[in-house]
N, C-alpha and C positions, 0 to 999 in steps of 0.2 A: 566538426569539433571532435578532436582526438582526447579519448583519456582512458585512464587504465580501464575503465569498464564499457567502452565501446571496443576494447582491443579485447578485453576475456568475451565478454560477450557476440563479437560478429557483429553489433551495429552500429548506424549514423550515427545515431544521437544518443548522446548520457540519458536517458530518460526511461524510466521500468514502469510499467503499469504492476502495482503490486494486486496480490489475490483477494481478491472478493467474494465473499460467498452472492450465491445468485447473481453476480456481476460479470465475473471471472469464464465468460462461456467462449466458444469460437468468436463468433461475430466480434467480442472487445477483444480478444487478443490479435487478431489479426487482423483488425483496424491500428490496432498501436503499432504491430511490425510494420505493416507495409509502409506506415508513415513515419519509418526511421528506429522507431525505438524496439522493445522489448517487452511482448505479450505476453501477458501469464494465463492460463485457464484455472482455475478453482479445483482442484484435484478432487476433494470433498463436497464440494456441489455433486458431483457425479456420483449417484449415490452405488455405484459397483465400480469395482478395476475393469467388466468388461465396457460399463458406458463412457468409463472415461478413457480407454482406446477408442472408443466410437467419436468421441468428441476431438482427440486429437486429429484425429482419421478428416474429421472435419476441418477443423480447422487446417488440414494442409492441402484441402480444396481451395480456401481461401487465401493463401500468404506461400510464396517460394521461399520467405523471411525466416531467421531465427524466432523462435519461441517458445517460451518456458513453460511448467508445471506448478504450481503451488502444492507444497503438502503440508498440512497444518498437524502437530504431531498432542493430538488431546491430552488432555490428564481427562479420562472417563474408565469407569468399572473395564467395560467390553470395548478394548481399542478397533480401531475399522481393520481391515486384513492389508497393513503398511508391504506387508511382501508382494503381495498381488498388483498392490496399485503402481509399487514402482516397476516389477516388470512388466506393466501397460505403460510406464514411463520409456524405460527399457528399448521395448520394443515398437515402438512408436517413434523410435528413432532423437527424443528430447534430449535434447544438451545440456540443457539450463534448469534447473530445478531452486526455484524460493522455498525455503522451509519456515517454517513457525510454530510457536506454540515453545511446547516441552526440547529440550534438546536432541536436534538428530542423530548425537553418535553412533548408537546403537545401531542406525540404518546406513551410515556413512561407508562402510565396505561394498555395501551392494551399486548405493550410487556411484562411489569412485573406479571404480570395477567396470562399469558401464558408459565409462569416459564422461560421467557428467558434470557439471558447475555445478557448483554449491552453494548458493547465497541465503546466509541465515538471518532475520530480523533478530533483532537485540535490544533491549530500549535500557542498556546501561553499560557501560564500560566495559564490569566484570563479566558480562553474557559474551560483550564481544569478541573479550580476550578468549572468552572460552570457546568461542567457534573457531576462534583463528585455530586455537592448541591441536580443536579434533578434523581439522586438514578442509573447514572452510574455504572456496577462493573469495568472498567477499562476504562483504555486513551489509543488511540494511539497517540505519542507526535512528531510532523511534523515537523522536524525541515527547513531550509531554503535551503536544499539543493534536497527534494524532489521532483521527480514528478507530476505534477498534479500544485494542488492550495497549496501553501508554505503561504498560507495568504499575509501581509500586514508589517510585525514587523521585516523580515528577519532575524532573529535570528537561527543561526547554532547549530546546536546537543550539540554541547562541551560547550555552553553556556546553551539551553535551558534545555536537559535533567537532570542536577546538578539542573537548579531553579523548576521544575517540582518534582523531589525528596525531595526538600524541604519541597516541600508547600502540596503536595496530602499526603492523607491516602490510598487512593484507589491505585493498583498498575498499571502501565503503559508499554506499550513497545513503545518501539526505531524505527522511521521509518525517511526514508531520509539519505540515505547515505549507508542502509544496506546491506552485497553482501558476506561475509565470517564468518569465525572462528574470525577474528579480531573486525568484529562489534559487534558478539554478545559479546564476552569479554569486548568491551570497551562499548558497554551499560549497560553491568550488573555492571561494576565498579563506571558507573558514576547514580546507581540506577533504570533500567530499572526490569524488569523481565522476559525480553524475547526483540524481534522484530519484525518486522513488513517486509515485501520486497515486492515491487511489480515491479519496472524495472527486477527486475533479473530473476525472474519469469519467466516469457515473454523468455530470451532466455534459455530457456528448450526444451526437443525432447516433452514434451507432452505437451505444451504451446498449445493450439489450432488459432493458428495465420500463416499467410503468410509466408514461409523462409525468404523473402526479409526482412522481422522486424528483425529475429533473427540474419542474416550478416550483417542486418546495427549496430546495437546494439554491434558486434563485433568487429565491424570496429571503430567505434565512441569512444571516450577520452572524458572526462573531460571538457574539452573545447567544446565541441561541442550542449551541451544545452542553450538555452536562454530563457528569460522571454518576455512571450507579455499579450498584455491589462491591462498593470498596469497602464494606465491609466483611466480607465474603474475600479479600485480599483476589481481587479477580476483575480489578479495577476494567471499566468500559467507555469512552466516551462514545453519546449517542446525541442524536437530535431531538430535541428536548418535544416531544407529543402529550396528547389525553392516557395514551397507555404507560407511558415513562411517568408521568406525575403520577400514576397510581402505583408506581412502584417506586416512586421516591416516598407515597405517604406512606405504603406498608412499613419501606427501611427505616422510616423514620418511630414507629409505632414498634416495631420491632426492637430497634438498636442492634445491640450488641449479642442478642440472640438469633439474629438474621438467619435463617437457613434457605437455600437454592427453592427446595420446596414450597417454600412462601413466596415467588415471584417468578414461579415455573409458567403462570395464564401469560405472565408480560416478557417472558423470555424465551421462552421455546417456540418454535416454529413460527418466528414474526417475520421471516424473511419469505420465503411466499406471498405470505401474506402484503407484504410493501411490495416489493419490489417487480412482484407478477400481477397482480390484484389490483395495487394501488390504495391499498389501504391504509394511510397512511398515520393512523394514529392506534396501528396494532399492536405495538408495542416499540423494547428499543433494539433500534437499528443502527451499526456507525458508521459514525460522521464524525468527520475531524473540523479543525478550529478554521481549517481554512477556506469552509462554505463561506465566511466573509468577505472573500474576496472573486467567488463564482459569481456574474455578473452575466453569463449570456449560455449560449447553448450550444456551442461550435460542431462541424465536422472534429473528428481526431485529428486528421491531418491538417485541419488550418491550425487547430488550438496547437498542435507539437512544433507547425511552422511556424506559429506565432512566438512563442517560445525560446524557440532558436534567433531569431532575427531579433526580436528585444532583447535577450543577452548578446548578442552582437554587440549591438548600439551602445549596450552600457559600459564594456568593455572597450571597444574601440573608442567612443565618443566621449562620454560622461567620467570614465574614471582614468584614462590617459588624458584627459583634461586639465584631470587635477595635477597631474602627477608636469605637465606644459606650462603651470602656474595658470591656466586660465580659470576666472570665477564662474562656476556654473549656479544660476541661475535658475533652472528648470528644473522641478523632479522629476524624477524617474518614473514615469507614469507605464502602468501595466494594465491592458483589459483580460481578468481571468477568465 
């Protein structure tokens, strides 16, 4: 499958593994390329510019493939040293750089200097117009059902990605909600050029994470994510644990005087703690809405070949169907 962002990017398949902290290491990223798509390493996981050359350095013992960087740009007092990391970006030879957080412009000289891609998460319109202005080549467009930070505007895929198609020239993919053959079809319908996934990631056999993440992730519906610190405008969906209900009773005890401070035990450093440890009620960790439909544990490479051949099917078979007047019958059945 050809589309603008297998052509910017070098690969097979429309499909990005987006950045993960403690996720995001060699072993997932070059599990994802070799099997078509687009690896990211967690820039920020590595807690120096020299470990994260060392990990690049790794990761291209494993993968001849393209593969990207994540750099997540904080709002904190003491920012990490962004010049160092991206000349280990730099020089590491990376092409492809996901950015996040705060807006990259500020850093955009150095990267475009260095011949690299630029793909910024966005979870509203106005952000994405704003990456396209500051010489973005593409958006990942976040919709309200995602992992992580959903923003402020909570607006869902089925709304956001149509007004994102609207309005960009630059192409974009699909993230929040993505898990099969069914999302990438229904992104590419409503103007994406691929996706983005990163809960489903996670339950993969090369995911380098704890089992206990990948059976709780198995285990877990739909119903089982919630949002905290929205009052703290720093909105997170996580998987709803003992340590997250203890910071949903503080915010709730709290209100509207909520400070970071007050839920620093259930926020800080809970990512070791899951996702190496296994402890899985350390606090909140994200997960997006679409653990509802992770249902097994795949290789990468079967779950991205899966993928690809159930969007075949629905394209070729099920939706040129409609279009033959034959009555289809069957749902579109997906194993995520």
């Amino acid at each position: 499958m050809k589309t603008a962002i297998t052509e910017l990017f070098g690969i097979q398949h429309p499909i990005i593994q987006g950045g993960m902290h403690y996720v995001g290491f060699a072993e997932m990223a070059a599990a994802v390329s070799n099997a078509g798509g687009l690896g990211i390493i967690t820039g920020l996981t590595q807690k120096t510019p020299e470990l994260l050359a060392r990990e690049i350095a790794r990761c291209r013992d494993m993968t001849d493939k393209p593969f990207g960087v994540n750099l997540t740009f904080l709002p904190t007092l003491s920012d990490p040293p962004y010049p160092e990391y991206i000349a280990a970006i730099r020089e590491g030879g990376i092409k492809a750089v996901e950015t996040a957080g705060r807006s990259p412009e500020a850093y955009m000289p150095a990267l475009k200097a260095a011949g690299i891609k630029v793909i910024h998460k966005c979870t509203s319109v106005r952000h994405s117009l704003k990456a396209e202005k500051i010489g973005c080549d593409a958006v990942s467009v976040d919709g309200f059902e995602c992992g992580g930070h959903p923003g402020e505007d909570d607006i869902p895929n089925m709304i956001l990605l149509p007004r994102a198609a609207d309005e960009l020239k630059i192409p974009f993919v699909a993230s929040g909600g993505m898990a099969d053959g069914r999302s990438l079809v229904g992104a590419l319908a409503m103007g994406a050029s691929g996706m983005n996934m990163g809960t489903r990631f996670v339950a993969t056999k090369e995911a380098p994470v704890h089992d206990n993440v990948k059976q709780a992730l198995v285990k877990a519906t739909e119903l089982d994510t919630v949002l905290v610190m929205r009052a703290l405008r720093n909105t997170e969906r996580v998987l709803r644990n003992k340590g997250v209900d203890e910071l949903l009773e503080i915010e709730r005890e709290k209100g509207a005087s909520l400070k970071i401070d007050d839920i620093l035990d259930q926020v800080a450093g809970v990512y070791p703690k899951v996702m190496v440890d296994g402890q899985m009620d350390a606090g909140a960790w994200s997960c997006g809405m679409v653990v509802g439909l992770i249902r097994d544990i795949p290789t990468v490479k079967e779950l991205i070949d899966r993928i690809m051949s159930e969007a075949e099917t629905i394209i070729r078979q099920r939706l040129t169907g409609f279009l033959d007047g034959k009555v289809q019958t069957d749902k579109a059945r997906a194993v995520a």
